[in-house]
LODREN-235254 format. One record per residue: residue in one letter; z, y, x of N, C-alpha, C in turn. Coordinates in steps of 0.05 Angstrom, whole numbers, plus 32768, in hexadecimal, padded with zeros to 4 digits. Example, Ala and Ser with C-alpha at 12.3 -4.5 7.8 and 13.67 -1.06 7.14 Angstrom:
<pts>
+---+------+---------+--------+-------+----------+---------+------+---------+--------+
| r | n.up | n.north | n.east | ca.up | ca.north | ca.east | c.up | c.north | c.east |
+---+------+---------+--------+-------+----------+---------+------+---------+--------+
| A | 809C |    7F8E |   8108 |  809C |     7FA6 |    80F6 | 809C |    7FBE |   8108 |
| S | 808E |    7FD3 |   8101 |  808F |     7FEB |    8111 | 809D |    8001 |   8102 |
+---+------+---------+--------+-------+----------+---------+------+---------+--------+
</pts>
This chain:
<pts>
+---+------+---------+--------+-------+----------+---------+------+---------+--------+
| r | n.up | n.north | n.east | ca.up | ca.north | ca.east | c.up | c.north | c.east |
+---+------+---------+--------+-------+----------+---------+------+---------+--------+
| X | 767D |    7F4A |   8513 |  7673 |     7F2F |    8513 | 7685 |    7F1E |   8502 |
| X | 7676 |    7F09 |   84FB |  7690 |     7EF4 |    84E4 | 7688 |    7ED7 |   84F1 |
| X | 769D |    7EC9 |   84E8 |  7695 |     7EA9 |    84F9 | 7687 |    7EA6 |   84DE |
| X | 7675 |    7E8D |   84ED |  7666 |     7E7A |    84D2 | 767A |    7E62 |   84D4 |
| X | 767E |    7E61 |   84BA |  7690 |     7E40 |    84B0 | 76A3 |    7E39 |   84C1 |
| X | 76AE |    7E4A |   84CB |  76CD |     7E4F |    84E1 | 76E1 |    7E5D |   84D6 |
| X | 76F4 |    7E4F |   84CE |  770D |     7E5D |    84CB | 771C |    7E6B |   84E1 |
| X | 7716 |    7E67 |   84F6 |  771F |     7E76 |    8515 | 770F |    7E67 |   8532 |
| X | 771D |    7E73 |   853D |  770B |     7E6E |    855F | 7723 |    7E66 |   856B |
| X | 7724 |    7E58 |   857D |  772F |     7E3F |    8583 | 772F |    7E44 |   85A4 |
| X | 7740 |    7E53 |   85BD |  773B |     7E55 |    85D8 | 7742 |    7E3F |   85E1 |
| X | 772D |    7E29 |   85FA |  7740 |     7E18 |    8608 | 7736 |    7E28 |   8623 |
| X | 7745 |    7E1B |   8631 |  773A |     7E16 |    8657 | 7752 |    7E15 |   865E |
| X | 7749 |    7E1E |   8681 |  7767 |     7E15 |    868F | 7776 |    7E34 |   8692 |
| X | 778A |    7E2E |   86A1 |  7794 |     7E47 |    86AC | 7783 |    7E5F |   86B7 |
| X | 778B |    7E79 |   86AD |  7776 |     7E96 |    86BB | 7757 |    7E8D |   86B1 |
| X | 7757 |    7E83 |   869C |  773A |     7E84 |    869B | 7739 |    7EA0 |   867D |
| X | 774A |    7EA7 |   8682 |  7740 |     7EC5 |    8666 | 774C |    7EBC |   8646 |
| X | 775C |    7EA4 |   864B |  7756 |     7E9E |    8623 | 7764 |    7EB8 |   8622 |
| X | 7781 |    7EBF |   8627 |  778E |     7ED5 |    8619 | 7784 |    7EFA |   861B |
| X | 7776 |    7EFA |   8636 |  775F |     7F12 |    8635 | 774C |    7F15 |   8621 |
| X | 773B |    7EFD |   861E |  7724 |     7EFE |    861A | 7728 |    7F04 |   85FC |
| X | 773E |    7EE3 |   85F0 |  773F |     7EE6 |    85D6 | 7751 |    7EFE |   85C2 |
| X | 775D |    7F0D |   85D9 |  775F |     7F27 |    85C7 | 7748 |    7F3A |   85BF |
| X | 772E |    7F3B |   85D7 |  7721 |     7F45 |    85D4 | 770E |    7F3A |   85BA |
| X | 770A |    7F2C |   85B9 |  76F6 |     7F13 |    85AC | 7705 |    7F15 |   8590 |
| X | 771B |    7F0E |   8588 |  772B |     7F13 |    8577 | 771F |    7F2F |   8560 |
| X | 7725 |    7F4F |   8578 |  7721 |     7F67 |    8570 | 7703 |    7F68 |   8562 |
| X | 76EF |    7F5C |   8574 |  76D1 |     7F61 |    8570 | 76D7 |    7F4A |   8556 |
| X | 76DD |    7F3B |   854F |  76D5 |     7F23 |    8535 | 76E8 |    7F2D |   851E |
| X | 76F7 |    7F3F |   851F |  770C |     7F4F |    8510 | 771F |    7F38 |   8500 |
| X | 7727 |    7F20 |   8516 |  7739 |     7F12 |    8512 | 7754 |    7F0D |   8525 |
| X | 7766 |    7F0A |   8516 |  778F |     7F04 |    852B | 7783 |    7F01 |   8546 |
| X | 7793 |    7F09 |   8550 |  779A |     7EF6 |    856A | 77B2 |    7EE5 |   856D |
| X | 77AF |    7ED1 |   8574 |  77C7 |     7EC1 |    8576 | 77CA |    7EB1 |   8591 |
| X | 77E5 |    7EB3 |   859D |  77DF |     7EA5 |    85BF | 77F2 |    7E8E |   85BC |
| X | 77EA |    7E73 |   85BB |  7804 |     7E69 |    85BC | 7819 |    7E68 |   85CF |
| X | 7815 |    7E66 |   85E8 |  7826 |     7E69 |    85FB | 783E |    7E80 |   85F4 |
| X | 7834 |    7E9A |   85EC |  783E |     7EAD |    85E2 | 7857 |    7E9E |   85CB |
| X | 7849 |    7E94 |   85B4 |  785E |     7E8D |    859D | 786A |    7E7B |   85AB |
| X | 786A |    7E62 |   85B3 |  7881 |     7E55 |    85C6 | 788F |    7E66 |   85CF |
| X | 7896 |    7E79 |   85DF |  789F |     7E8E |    85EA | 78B3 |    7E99 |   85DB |
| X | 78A3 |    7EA0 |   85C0 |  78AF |     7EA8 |    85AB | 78C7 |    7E9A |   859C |
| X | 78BE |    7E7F |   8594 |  78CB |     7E6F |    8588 | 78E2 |    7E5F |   859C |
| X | 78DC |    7E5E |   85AE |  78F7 |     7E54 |    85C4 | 7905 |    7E65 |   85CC |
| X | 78FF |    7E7F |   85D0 |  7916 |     7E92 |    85E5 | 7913 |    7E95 |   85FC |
| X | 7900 |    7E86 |   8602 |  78FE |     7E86 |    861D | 78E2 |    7E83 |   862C |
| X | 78DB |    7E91 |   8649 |  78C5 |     7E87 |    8651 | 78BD |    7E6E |   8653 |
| X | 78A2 |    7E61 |   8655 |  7898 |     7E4E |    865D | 789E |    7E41 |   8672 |
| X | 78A8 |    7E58 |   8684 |  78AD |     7E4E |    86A8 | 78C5 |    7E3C |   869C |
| X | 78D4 |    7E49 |   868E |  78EB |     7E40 |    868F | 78F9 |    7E2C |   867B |
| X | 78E0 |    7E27 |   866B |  78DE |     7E05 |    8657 | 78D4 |    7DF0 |   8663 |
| X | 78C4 |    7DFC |   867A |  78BA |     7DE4 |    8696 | 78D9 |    7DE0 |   86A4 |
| X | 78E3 |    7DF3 |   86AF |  78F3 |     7DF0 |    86C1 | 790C |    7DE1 |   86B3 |
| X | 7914 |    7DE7 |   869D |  7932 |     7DDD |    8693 | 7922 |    7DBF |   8689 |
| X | 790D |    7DC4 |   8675 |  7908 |     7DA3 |    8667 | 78FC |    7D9A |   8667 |
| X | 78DC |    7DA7 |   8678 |  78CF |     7D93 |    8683 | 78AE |    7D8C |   867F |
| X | 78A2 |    7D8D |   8688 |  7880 |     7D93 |    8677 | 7883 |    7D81 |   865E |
| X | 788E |    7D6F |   8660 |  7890 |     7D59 |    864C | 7894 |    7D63 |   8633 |
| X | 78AF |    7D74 |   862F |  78BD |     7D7C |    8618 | 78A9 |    7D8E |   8613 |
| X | 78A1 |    7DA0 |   8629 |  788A |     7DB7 |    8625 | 7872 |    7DAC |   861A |
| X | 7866 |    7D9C |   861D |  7858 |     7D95 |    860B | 785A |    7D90 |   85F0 |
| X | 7870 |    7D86 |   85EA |  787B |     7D82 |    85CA | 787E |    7D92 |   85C6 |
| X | 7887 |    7DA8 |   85CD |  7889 |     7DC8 |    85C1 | 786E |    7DCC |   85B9 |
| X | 785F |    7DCD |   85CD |  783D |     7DD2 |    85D0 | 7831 |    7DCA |   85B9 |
| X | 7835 |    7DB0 |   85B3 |  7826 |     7DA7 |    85A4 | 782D |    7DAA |   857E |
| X | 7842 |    7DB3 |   8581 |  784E |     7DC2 |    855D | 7844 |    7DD7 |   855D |
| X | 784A |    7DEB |   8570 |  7841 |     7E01 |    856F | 7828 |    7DFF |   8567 |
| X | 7815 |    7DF2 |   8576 |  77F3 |     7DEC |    856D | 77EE |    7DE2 |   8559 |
| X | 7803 |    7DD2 |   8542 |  77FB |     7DC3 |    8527 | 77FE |    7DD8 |   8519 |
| X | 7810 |    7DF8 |   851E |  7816 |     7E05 |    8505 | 7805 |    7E19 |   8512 |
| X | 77F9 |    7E1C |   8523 |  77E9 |     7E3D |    852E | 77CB |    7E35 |   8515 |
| X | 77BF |    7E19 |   8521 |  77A7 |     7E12 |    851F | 77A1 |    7E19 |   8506 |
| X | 77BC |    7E16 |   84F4 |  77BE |     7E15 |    84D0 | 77B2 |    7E2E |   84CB |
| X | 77B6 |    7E47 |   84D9 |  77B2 |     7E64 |    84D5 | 7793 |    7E66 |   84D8 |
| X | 778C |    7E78 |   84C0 |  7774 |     7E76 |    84BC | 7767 |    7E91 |   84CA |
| X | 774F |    7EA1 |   84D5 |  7749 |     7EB4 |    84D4 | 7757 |    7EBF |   84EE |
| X | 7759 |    7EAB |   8506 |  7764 |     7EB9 |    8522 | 7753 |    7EAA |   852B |
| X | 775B |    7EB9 |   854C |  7750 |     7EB0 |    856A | 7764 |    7EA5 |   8571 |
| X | 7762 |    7E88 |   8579 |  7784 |     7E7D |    8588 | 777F |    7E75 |   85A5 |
| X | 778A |    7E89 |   85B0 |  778A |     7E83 |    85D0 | 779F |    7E6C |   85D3 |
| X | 7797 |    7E55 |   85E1 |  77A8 |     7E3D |    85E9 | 77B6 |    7E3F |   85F9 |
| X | 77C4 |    7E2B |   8609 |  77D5 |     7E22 |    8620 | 77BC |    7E12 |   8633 |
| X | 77BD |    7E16 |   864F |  77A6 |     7E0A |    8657 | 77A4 |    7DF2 |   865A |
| X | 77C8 |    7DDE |   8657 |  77CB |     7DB8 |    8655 | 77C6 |    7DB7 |   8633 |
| X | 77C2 |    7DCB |   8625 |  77C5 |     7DBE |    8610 | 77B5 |    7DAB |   8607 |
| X | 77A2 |    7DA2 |   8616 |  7786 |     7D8C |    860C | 779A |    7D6D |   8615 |
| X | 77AE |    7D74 |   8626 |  77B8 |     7D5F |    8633 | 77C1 |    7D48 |   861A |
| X | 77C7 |    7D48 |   8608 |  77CE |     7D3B |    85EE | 77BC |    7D31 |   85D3 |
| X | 77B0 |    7D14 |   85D9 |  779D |     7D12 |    85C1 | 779D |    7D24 |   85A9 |
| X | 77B8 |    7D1C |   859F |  77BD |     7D26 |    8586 | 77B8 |    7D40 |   8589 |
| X | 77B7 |    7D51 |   85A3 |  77AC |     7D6C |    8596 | 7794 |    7D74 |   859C |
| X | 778E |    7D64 |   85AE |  776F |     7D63 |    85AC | 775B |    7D5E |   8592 |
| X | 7763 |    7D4D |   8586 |  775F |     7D43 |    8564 | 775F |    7D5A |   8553 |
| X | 7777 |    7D68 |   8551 |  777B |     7D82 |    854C | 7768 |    7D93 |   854D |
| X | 7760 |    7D9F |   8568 |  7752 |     7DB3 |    8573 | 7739 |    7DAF |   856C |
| X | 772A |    7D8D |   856E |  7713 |     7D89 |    855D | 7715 |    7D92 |   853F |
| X | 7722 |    7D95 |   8533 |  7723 |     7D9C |    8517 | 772C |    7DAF |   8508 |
| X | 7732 |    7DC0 |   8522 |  773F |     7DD8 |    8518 | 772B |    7DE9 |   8515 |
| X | 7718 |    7DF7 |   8524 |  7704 |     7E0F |    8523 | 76F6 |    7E07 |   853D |
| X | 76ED |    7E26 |   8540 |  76D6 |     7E27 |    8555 | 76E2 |    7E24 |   8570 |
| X | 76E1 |    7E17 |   8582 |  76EC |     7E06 |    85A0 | 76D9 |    7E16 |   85AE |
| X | 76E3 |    7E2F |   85C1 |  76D9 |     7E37 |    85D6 | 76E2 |    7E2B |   85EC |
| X | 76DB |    7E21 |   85FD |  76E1 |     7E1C |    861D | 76DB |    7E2E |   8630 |
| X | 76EE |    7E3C |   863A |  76EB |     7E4F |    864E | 76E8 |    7E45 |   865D |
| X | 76D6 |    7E45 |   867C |  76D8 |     7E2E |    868B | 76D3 |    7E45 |   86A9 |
| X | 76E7 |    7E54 |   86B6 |  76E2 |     7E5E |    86CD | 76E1 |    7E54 |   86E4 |
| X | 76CE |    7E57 |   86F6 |  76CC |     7E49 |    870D | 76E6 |    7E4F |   871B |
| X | 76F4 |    7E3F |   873B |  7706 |     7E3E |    8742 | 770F |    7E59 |   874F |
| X | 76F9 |    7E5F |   875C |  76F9 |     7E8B |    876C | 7705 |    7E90 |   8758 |
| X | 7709 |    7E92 |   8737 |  770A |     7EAA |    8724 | 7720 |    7EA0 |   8720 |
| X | 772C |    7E88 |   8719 |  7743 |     7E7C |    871D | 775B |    7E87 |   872F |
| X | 7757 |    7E80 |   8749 |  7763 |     7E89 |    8764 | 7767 |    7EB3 |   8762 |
| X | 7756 |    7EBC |   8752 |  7756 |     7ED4 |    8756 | 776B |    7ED8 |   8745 |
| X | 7763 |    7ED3 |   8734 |  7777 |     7ED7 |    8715 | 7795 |    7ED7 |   871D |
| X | 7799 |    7EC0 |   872D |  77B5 |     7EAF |    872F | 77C2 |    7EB7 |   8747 |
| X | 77BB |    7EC8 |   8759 |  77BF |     7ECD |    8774 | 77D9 |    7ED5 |   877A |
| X | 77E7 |    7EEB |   8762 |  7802 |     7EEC |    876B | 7818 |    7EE4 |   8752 |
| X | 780B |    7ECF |   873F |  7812 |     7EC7 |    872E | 7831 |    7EB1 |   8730 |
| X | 7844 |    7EC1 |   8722 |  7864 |     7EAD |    872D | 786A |    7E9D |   8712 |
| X | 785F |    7EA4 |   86F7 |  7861 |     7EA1 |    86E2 | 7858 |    7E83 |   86D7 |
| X | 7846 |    7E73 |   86E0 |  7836 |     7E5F |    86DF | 7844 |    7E4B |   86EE |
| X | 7858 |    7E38 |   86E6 |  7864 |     7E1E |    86E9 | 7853 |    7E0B |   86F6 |
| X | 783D |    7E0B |   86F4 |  7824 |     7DF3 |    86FE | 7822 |    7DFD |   871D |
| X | 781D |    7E1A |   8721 |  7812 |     7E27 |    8736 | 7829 |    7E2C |   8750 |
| X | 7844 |    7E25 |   874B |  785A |     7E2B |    8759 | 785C |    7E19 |   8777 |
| X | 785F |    7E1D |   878F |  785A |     7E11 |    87A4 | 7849 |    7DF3 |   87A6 |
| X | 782A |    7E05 |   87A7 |  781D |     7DF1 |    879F | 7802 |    7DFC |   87AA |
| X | 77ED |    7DEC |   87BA |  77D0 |     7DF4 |    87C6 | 77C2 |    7DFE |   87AD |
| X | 77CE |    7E18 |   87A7 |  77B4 |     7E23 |    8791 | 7799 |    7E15 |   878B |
| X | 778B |    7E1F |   87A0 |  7772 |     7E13 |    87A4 | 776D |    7DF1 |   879C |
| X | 777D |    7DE6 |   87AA |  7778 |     7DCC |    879E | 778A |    7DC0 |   8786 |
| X | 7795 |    7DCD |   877E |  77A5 |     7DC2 |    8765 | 7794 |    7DC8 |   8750 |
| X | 7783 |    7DEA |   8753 |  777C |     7DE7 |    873B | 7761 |    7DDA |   873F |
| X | 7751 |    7DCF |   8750 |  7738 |     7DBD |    8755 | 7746 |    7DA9 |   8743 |
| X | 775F |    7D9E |   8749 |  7761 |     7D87 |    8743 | 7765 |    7D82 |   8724 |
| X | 776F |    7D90 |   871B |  777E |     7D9D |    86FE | 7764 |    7DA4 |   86EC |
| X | 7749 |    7DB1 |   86F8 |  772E |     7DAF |    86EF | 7724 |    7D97 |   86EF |
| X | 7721 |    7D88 |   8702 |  7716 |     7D6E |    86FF | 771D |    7D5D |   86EA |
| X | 7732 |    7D62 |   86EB |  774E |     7D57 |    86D2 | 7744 |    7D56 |   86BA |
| X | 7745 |    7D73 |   86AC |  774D |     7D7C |    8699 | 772F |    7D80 |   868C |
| X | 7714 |    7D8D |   8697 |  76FA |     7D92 |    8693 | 76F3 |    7D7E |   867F |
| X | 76F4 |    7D65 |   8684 |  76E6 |     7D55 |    866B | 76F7 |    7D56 |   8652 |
| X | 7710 |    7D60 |   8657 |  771B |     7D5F |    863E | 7718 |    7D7D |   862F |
| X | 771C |    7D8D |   8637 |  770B |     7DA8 |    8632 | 76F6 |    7DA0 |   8624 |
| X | 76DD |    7D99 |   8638 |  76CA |     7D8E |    8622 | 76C4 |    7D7E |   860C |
| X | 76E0 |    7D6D |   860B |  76E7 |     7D5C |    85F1 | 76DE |    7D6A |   85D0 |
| X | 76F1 |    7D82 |   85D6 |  76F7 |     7D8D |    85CB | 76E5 |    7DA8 |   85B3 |
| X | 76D9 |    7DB0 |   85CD |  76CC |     7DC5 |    85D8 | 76B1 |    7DC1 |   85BF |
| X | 76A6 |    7DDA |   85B7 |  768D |     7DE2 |    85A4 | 767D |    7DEE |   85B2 |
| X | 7684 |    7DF9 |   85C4 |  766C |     7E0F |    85D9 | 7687 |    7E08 |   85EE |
| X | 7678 |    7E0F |   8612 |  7684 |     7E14 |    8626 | 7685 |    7E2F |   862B |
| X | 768F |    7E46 |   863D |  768F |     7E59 |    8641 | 768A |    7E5C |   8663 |
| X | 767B |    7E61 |   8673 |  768A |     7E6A |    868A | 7691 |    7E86 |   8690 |
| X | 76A8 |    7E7D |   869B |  76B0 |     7E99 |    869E | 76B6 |    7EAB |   86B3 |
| X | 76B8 |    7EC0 |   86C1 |  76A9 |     7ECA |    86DA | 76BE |    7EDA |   86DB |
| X | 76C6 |    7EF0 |   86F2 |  76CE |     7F04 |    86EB | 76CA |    7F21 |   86EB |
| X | 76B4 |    7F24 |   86CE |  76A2 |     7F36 |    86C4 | 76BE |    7F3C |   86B5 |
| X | 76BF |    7F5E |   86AE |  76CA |     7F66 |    8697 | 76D5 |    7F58 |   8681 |
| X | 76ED |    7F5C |   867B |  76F0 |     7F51 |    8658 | 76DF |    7F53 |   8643 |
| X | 76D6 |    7F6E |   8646 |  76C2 |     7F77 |    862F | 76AA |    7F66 |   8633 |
| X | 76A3 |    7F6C |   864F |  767C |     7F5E |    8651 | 7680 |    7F3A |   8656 |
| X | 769B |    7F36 |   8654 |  769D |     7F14 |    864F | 7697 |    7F11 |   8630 |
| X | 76A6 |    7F28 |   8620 |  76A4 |     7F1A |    85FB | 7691 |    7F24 |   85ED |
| X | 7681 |    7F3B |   85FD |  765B |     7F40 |    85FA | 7651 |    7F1C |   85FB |
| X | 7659 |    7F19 |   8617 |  7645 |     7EFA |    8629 | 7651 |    7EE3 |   8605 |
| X | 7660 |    7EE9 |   8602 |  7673 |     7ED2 |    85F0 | 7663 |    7ED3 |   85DD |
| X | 766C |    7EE9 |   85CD |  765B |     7EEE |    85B6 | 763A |    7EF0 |   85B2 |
| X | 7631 |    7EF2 |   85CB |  7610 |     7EF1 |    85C2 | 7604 |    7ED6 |   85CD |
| X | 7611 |    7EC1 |   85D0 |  7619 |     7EA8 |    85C9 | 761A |    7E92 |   85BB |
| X | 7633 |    7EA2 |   85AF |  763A |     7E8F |    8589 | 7629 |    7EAB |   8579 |
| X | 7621 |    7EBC |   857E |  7606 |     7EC1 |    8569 | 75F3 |    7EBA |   856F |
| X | 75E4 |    7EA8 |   8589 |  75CA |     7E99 |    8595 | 75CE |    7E87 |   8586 |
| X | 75E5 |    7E75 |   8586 |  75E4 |     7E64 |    8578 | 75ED |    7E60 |   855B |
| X | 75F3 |    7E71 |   8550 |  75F7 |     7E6C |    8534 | 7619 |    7E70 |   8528 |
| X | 7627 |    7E72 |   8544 |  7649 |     7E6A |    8542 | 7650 |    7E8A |   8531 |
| X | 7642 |    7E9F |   8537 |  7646 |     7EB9 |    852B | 762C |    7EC3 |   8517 |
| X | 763B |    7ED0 |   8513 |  7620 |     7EE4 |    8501 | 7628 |    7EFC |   84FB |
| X | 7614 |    7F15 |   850F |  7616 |     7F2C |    850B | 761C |    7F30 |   84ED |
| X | 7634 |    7F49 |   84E9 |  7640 |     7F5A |    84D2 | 761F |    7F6D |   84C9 |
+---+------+---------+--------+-------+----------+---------+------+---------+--------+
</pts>
């Protein structure tokens, strides 16, 4: 498959909703990079995420967040799995409108909760009502997702594979792909 008039595919949503599953898969089938940002932060600091929350602070973490996303977006011919606050910042929201194709993963809260269940890694999720933090963190964050966003996705938890079948016969319904 090849994108039409897309230099790359673009993952948003929140936490456990598949960008970094899915978009490796999605990636493989469109025979384009994968790129995670969370990952290159990782990379470029030394250090986990937990632990750019814990020493400096979502705040600083977002300014990290948000360079990282001016120089990923530049790269032509990938899938870029996001950070799931990254919509939290006009300016990269601005961005994300103009960078490529904006998927919104959007999993209901069961698939959420499942995902995350013994999850210690996730700074947001740490002694905190699962259940309602991330209701609340959806309510939140959903319209800005859709800011963004070129197609919605929902996402279930069906297979990786039979999620980027559901993906892809999709953005080829609508025109976002076109069979090789």
């Amino acid at each position: 498959m090849r994108l039409q008039e897309h230099s790359g595919v673009i993952l948003v949503g929140p936490m456990a909703s598949g960008k970094t599953t899915l978009g490796k898969l999605l990636a493989k089938r469109l025979g384009l990079t994968f790129v995670d940002s969370d990952q290159e932060i990782e990379q470029r600091s030394g250090v986990s995420i937990r632990t750019i929350f814990e020493v400096e602070g979502e705040v600083a973490f977002r300014d990290r967040e948000s360079k990282v996303l001016a120089t990923l977006i530049s790269q032509s011919g990938c899938v870029l799995a996001t950070g799931g606050g990254v919509v939290l910042l006009e300016q990269n929201r601005a961005r994300l409108k103009e960078a490529g194709l904006v998927l919104y993963l959007k999993p209901d809260i069961e698939t959420q909760l499942k995902r995350t269940s013994g999850d210690r890694k996730r700074p947001l999720l740490q002694n905190v009502d699962r259940r309602q933090f991330l209701t609340e963190l959806n309510l939140a964050r959903d319209p800005l997702y859709r800011d963004v966003a070129d197609v919605v996705i929902s996402v279930d938890n069906r297979p990786g594979k039979k999620m980027v079948e559901s993906i892809l016969n999709r953005l080829v319904k609508n025109a976002w792909v076109a069979e090789i």
